[in-house]
C-alpha positions in Angstrom: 6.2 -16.9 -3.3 9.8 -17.3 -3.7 11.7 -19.3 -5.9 12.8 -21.7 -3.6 9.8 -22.2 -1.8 8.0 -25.5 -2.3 4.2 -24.9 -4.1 1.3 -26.4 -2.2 0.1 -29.0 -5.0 2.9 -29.5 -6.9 4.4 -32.7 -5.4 6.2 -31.5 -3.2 5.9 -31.6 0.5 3.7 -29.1 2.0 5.2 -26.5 3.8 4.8 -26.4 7.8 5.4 -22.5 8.0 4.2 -19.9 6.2 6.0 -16.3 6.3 3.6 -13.1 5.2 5.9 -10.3 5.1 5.8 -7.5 2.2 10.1 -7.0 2.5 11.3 -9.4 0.3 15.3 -9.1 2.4 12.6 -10.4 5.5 11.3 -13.2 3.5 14.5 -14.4 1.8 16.3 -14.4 5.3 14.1 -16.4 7.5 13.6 -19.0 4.3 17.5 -19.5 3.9 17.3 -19.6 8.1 14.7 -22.1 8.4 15.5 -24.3 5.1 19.1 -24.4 6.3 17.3 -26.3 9.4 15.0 -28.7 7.7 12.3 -26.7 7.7 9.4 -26.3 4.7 8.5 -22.8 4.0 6.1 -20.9 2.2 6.0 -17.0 1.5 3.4 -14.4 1.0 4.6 -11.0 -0.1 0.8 -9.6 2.1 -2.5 -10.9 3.0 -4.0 -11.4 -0.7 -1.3 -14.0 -1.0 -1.5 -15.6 2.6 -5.2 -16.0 2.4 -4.7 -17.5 -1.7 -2.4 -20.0 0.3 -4.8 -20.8 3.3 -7.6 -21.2 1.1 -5.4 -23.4 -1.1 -4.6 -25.6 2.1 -2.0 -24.3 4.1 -2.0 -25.4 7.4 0.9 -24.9 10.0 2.5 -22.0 11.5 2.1 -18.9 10.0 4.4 -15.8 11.0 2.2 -12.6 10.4 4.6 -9.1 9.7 2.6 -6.6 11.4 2.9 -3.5 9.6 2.2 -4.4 5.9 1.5 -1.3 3.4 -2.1 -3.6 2.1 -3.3 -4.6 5.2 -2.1 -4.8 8.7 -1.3 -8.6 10.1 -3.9 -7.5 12.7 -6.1 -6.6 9.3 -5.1 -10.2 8.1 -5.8 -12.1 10.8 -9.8 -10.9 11.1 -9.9 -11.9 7.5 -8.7 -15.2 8.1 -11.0 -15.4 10.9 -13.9 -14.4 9.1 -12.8 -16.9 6.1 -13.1 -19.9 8.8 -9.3 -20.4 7.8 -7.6 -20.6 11.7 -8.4 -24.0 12.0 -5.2 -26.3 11.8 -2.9 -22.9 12.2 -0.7 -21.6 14.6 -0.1 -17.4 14.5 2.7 -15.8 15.5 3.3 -11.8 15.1 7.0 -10.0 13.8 7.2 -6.8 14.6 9.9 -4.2 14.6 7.4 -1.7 17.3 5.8 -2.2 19.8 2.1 -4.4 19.5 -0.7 -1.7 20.2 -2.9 -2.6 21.8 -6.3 -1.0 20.1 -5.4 -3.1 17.1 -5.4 -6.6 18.8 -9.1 -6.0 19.4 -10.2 -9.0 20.5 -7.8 -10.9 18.4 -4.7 -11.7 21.2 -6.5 -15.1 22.0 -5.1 -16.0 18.3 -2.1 -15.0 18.5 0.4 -17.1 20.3 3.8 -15.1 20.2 5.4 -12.0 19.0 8.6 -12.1 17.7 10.6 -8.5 17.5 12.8 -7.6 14.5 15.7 -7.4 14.6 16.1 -11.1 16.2 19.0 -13.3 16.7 18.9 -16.1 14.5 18.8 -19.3 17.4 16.2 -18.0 19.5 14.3 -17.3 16.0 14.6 -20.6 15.1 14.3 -22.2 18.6 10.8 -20.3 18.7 9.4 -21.3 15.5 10.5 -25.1 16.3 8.5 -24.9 19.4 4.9 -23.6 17.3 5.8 -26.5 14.9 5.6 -28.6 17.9 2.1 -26.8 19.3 0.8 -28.3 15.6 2.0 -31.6 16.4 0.1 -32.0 19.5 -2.9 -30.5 18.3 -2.8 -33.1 16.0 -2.3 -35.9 17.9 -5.3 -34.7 20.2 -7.4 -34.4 17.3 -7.6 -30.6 17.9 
């Protein structure tokens, strides 16, 4: 977790969006992106520390970096699964290749949307506004 991102339990307000990435440039640039625009956000530098935070009670948006030297997001995502952790959560892929398709396995039903890096900051942003919004409707459809 980053300096400047809010803890879950400490107060503060709970962060909507969680970023799992292992580059630390990644992390620190889409938290100065999306704080600049209002938005709460909590890092993981992998999947040890996304699933700490889900099973600490992070719900929202998470935005899964798919090549990750522990574990692949794919990797992540079937351990999240398998934890009974999607619940209440909105997954979205980064990738800088292209998404093969023998690691999905099953798993594309989960995922909502890839996002390819490099990407341009507005459509970035404009994309992770509209999964904040999926959670808000889910919500008020008791989903």
């Amino acid at each position: 977790m980053t300096e400047s991102t809010p803890a879950i339990g400490n107060g503060s307000p709970k962060p909507k969006v969680m970023l799992v990435d292992d580059e630390e440039c990644i992390r620190n640039l889409v938290c100065d992106l999306l704080t600049a625009n209002g938005i709460d956000v909590l890092t993981a530098d992998g999947a040890d520390a996304c699933l700490h935070h889900l099973r600490n009670g992070f719900r929202g948006v998470i935005l899964m970096d798919l090549m990750m030297p522990d574990k692949t997001g794919w990797e992540t995502i079937r351990e999240i699964k398998r934890a009974g952790l999607l619940h209440g959560n909105v997954i979205a892929m980064l990738t800088a290749v292209d998404i093969p398709d023998e690691g999905m396995d099953g798993l594309q039903e989960i995922v909502i949307d890839y996002i390819t890096k490099p990407f341009i900051p507005d459509e970035f942003l404009a994309a992770v506004k509209r999964y904040l919004g999926y959670l808000d409707e889910a919500a008020r459809y008791g989903e």
